[in-house]
N, C-alpha and C positions, 0 to 999 in steps of 0.2 A: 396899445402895443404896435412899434411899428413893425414894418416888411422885414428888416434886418433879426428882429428878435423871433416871427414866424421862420425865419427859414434854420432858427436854429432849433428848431423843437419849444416841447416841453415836459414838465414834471408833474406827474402827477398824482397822487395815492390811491392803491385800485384793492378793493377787498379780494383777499385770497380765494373766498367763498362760495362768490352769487357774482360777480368781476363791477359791481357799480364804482364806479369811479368820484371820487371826491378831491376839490381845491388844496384841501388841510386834513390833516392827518385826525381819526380817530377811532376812539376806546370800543363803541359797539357800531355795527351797522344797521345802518337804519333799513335797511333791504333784507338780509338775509336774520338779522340780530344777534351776530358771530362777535366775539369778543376781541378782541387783539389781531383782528385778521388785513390792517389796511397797510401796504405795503409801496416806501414811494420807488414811482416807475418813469424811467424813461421813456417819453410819448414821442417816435418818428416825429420830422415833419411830414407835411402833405406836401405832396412836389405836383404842380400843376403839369398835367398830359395832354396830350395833341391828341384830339377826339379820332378814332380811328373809322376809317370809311367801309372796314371789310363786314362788321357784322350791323346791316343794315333792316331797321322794320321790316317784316314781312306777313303777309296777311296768314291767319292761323287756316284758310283752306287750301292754302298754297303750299305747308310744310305737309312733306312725303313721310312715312313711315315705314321702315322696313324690318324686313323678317328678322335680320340679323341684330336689331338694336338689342333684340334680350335673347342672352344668352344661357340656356339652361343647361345644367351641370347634370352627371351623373351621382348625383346624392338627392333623393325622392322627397326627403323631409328638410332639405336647405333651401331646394328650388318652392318646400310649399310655404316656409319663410319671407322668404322675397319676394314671393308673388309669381312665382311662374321662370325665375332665373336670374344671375345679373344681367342688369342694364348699362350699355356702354355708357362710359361715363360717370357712372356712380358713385356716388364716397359714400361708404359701408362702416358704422359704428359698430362695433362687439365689442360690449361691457361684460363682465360677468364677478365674483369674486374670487380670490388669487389661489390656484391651484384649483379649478372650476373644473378646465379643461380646453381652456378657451386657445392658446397656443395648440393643442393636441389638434383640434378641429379644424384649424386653419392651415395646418401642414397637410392633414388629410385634403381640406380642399384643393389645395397647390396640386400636391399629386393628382388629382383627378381631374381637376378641370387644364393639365399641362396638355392632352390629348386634346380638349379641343378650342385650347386659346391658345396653346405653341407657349411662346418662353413665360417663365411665371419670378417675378423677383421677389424674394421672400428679406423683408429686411427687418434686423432682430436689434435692438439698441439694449439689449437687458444680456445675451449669450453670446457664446463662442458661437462659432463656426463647429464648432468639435461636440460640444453640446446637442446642439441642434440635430447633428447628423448620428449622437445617439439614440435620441428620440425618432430619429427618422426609420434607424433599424428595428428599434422597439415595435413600431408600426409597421414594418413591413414595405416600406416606402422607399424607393432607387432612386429616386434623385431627379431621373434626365429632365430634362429642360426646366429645371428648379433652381435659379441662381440665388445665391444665398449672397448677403451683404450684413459683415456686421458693423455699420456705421451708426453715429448721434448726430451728426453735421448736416442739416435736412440739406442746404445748398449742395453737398456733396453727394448725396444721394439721389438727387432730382439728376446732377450730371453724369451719373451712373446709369441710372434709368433711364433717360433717350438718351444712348449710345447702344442699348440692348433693343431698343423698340418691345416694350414683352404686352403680354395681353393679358395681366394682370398683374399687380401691384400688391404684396401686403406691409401691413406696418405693426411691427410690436414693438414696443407700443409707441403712443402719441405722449404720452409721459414721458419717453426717451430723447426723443431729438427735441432738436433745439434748431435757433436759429442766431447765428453771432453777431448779428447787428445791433439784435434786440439789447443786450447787456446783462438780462437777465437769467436767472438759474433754471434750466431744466425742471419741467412739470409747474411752471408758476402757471398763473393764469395766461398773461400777456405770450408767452411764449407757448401755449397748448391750442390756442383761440389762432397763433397767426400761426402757427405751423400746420392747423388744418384747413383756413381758408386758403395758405397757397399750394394746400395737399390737392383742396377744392377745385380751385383753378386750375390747376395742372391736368387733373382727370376730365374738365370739361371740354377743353382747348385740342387733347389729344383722342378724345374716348376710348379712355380707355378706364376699367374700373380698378377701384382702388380699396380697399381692406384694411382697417385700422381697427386695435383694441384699447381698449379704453378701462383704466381700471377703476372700481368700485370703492367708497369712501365707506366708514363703519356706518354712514348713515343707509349704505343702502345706493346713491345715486351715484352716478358716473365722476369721475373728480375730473374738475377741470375748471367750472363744475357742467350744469348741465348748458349752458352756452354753447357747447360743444353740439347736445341733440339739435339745436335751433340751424347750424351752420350742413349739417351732413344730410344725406336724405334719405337713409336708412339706420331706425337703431335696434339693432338685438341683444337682447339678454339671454343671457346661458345661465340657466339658475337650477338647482339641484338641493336636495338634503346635504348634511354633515355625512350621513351614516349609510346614506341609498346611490346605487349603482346606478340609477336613472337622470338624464339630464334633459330639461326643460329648454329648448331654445323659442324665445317669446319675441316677435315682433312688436312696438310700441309706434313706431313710427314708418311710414311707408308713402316716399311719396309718387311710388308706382304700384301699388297694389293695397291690398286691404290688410289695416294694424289687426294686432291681436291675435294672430296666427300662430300654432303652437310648433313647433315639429317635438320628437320625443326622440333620444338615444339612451341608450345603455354603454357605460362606461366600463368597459372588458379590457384583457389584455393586450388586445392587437388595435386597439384604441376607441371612438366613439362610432357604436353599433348603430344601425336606424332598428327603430322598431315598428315595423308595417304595422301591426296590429296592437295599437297601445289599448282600446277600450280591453281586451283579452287578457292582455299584463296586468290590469289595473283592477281585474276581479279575479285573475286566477288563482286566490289562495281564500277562497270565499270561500264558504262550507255551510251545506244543506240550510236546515232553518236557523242559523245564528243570530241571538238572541242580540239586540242594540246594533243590525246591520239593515242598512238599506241600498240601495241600487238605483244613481240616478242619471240620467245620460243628459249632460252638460255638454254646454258648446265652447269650443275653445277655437274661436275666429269662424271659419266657416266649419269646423270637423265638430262632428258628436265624436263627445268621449263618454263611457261607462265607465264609471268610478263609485267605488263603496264608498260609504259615507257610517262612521261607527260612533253610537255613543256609549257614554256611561253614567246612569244615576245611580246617587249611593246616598244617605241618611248624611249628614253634615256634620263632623266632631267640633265647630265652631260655634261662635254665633251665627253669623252669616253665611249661608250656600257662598260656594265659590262658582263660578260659570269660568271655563276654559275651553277657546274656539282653535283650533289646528285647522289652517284651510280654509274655513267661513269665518266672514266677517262677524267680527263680535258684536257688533249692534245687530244682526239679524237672529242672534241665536240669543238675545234678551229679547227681541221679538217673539219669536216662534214660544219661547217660553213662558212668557206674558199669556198669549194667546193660548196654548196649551194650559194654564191654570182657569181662564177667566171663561173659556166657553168651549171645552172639553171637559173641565173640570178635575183634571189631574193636578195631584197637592203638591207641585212641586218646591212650595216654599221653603222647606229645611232640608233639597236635594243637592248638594251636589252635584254637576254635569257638566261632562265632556265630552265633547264633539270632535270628533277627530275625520280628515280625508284622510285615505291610504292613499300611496304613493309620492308621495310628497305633493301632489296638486293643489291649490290654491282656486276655489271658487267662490266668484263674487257676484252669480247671477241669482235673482231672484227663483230662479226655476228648481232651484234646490232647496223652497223651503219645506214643499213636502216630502221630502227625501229626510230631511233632518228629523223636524215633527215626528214621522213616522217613526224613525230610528228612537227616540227620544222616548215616545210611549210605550216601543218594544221594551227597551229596558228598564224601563220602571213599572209596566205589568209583567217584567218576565216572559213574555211571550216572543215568542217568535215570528219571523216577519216571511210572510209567503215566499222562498225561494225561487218561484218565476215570477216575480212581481216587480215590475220597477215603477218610481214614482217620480211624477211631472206633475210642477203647480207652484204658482207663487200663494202664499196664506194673506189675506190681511188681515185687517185689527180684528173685524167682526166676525172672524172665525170661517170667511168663504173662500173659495179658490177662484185664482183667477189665472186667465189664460197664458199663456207665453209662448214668443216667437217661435216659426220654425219646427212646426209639430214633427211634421211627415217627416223631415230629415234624422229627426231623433228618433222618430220610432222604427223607423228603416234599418237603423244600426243596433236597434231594439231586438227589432226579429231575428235581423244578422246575426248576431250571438244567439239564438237560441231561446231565449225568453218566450213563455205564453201569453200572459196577461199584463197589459200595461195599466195605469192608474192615473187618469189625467182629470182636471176638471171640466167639468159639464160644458161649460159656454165653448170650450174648443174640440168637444168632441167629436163633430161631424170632421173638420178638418185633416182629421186622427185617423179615420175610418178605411184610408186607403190600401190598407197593408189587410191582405186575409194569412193569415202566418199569427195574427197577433190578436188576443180578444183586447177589445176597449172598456176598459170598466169606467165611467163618469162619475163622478164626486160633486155634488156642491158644496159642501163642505167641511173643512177640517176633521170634523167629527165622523160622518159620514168616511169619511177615506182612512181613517183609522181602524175603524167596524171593518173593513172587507179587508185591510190589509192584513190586519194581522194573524196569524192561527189562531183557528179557535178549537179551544183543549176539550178532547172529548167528544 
C-alpha cells in the first residue's frame, strides 16, 4: 500500500464484544466467541506529529509530591474506595446495573465535593436538565456551583468545560457521547474506547479528575466492553440485591491505592446513606441460639466485616441432593461438604443444603470455611451454635484447619461488637491472643471445632 492510500485511512471489522479487530468480516470470534458481533469500521489515519519538547524524562527522585494531588471528599465510605480521595487527574470508572443508584451517588458527590473543588460540571447524555434538577430536590441538593450540561457531542463538551475551568468533571454516561469524526453510532466499541482515551487525556494535561459511568451488560461486565477498565485508572462497582436497601460500592481496580475496598450505603429517601457501622447492620437481626447460623468476620479489602452466614439441610425429595450457594462460591461449599461427610462423619448424602450470606454480601475467602461447616452441622444436628462465638479457618480435605491472614484485625472488630469467644485454628493461635476482651478457643480440626461450637443440650 502506498503513502496516498495510508493517509486516507482504513476499514476494518472490530467485534462488538471483546473490540479484537479482524481484515474480513465474521460469523464467531475467536477472542471473545460472540456470534454475529463483527461490525465493519472506519479506522482514522495516523497523522505523523512533531515530537514535543515540553514533557521531557525526568529522574523518579526528582518528581515532587504534593499534599494537594489527592483530594479527599466529605463522604467517609467513597474516600475508603479510592483509597484515601480523588487524585488530580484521575479517570474514575462507575459501573453498576441500571437503576443501581449510580446517577443518585454521583450527584451527591457534585454536591459535596463543590465545597472543596469550587465549580463541578455534571454532564448527563441520557436526561434533561429538568430531570436531573428533580432528582436534585429529591436529594436535598441546591445546586451552587454544579453546572449541569445536557450534551452527546464530546468535542463540544471538552469546549464547554475549559471555558468553566471546574475541579471536577462527571460523565453519564460514556455510552452517550460520541465523537463525529468517528462515523460511528453511540455506545459502539470504537466510539466508547476513543471517547475515553480523550476523556483520559484531557484529565491528565489539566488535573483535573474526571467521573464516568459505565453501564453493565446482562453478562455482568462493563459494556464497552471491559477495554474500558484497561484505559481508566479506577473501576468501581455499585452492586446491591433486587429486593435490599443496601448498596455495595467495590473497588476492582486502583492504580493509586489498594483494590478490593468495600464502602457500604443504604439506599433511603433522601438518597445513598453511609453506613459507619456495616459489621452491626449485617448481624442485627441475629437472634440468641439460631439454629444453621454462624458469625464470621470476613475481610472485605483492608475492613473486617461481620456477616452471618445461614444454612439449611433438609431430607432431599429427589434423587440427587441439590447444593445451593448465595454468597459463597459453589466449589467451596461441595468442599466443606465433601469434608463434612468424609471425616466428621455427618451423612450428608440425601441432604439438601443451602447456604445463604445475609445482606446480600458476596464471600470468596477461604476464611469462611469454618463459618459455613459450622452453620452446616448446626442444622442438620438441630443444634444451636453458641451465640458469642464467631468462627475463623480455612478447612482442608483432611479435615484440619488452617490459618488465615490478618488475625488481630479480625478479632479486634470481634471484641468491638461484643463477642466473647472466638474459634480459630490452633497454628494461628498465639497471633490471636492479643485482644484480652476475647477468649481464644484453638481447633485443629474440623471435628474438634464443631464439638466446642456447638450447644450442647442438657
Amino acid at each position: 500500500m502506498d503513502k496516498t492510500d495510508k493517509s486516507r485511512g482504513r476499514t476494518a471489522f472490530i467485534c462488538q464484544q471483546c473490540g479484537r479487530e479482524s481484515l474480513k468480516w465474521l460469523g464467531r470470534c475467536p477472542n471473545c466467541q460472540a456470534w454475529n458481533s463483527f461490525l465493519e469500521t472506519a479506522i482514522a489515519p495516523v497523522l505523523k506529529r512533531s515530537v514535543s519538547m515540553e514533557n521531557l524524562p525526568r529522574e523518579l527522585s526528582q518528581v515532587a509530591l504534593e499534599a494537594s494531588d489527592r483530594l479527599p471528599l466529605p463522604l467517609a465510605e467513597f474516600n475508603r474506595v479510592l483509597g484515601g480521595g480523588l487524585v488530580l487527574g484521575s479517570l474514575v470508572l462507575i459501573g453498576g446495573d441500571p437503576g443501581i443508584g449510580k446517577s443518585t451517588l454521583l450527584l451527591q458527590v457534585a454536591a459535596l465535593a463543590a465545597d472543596a473543588l469550587g465549580k463541578i460540571v455534571y454532564v448527563s447524555g441520557e436526561e434533561t436538565l429538568r430531570q436531573i434538577k428533580l432528582r436534585a430536590e429529591r436529594l436535598g441538593v441546591t445546586g451552587e456551583k454544579i453546572y449541569l450540561l445536557a450534551e452527546t457531542d464530546l468535542e463540544a463538551v471538552i469546549n464547554h468545560v475549559e471555558q468553566l475551568h471546574p475541579g471536577l468533571v462527571i460523565i453519564d454516561s460514556i455510552q452517550a457521547v460520541y465523537l463525529p469524526e468517528l462515523g460511528t453510532a453511540p455506545g459502539s466499541i470504537l466510539q466508547v474506547r476513543e471517547c475515553t482515551q480523550r476523556l483520559m487525556r484531557w484529565a491528565k494535561l489539566n488535573a483535573v479528575p474526571v467521573l464516568i459511568v459505565g453501564h453493565v451488560t446482562k453478562e455482568g461486565s462493563i459494556a464497552g466492553p471491559r477495554t474500558l477498565e484497561h484505559i481508566v485508572d479506577v473501576v468501581l462497582y455499585l452492586e446491591g440485591e433486587p429486593f435490599s436497601s443496601y448498596r455495595l460500592l467495590r473497588c476492582v481496580k486502583n492504580r493509586f491505592g489498594s483494590t478490593n475496598e468495600v464502602g457500604v450505603f443504604e439506599m433511603k429517601e433522601q438518597g445513598l446513606v453511609e453506613v459507619t457501622n456495616p459489621s452491626q447492620v449485617f448481624i442485627s437481626q441475629r437472634w440468641g441460639e439460631a439454629i444453621g447460623s454462624a458469625v464470621v468476620p470476613a475481610l472485605e479489602g483492608s475492613r473486617p466485616l461481620l456477616v452471618e452466614i445461614q444454612a439449611l439441610t433438609n431430607p432431599t425429595s429427589f434423587g440427587l441432593p441439590r447444593r445451593t450457594a448465595n454468597g459463597v462460591d459453589f466449589g467451596r461449599l461441595l468442599l466443606i461438604t465433601a469434608v463434612l461427610t468424609r471425616r466428621v462423619g455427618l451423612k450428608l448424602g440425601n441432604q439438601d443444603i443451602i447456604v445463604n450470606v445475609t445482606g446480600g454480601l458476596k464471600i470468596n475467602e477461604p476464611a469462611a470455611d469454618l463459618g459455613i461447616a459450622l452453620a452446616i452441622a448446626s442444622s442438620f444436628r438441630d443444634t444451636g451454635v453458641d451465640p458469642n462465638l464467631v468462627a475463623i479457618g480455612e478447612v482442608g480435605l483432611s479435615g484440619e484447619l488452617r490459618s488465615v491472614p490478618q488475625l488481630d484485625r479480625r478479632i479486634n472488630e470481634v471484641a468491638r461488637l461484643g463477642f466473647k469467644r472466638c474459634l480459630v485454628p490452633r497454628t494461628s493461635a498465639q497471633s490471636g491472643s492479643s485482644s484480652a476482651n476475647i477468649e481464644i478457643i484453638p481447633a485443629s480440626t474440623l471435628k474438634q471445632a464443631i464439638e466446642v461450637g456447638l450447644v450442647r443440650v442438657g
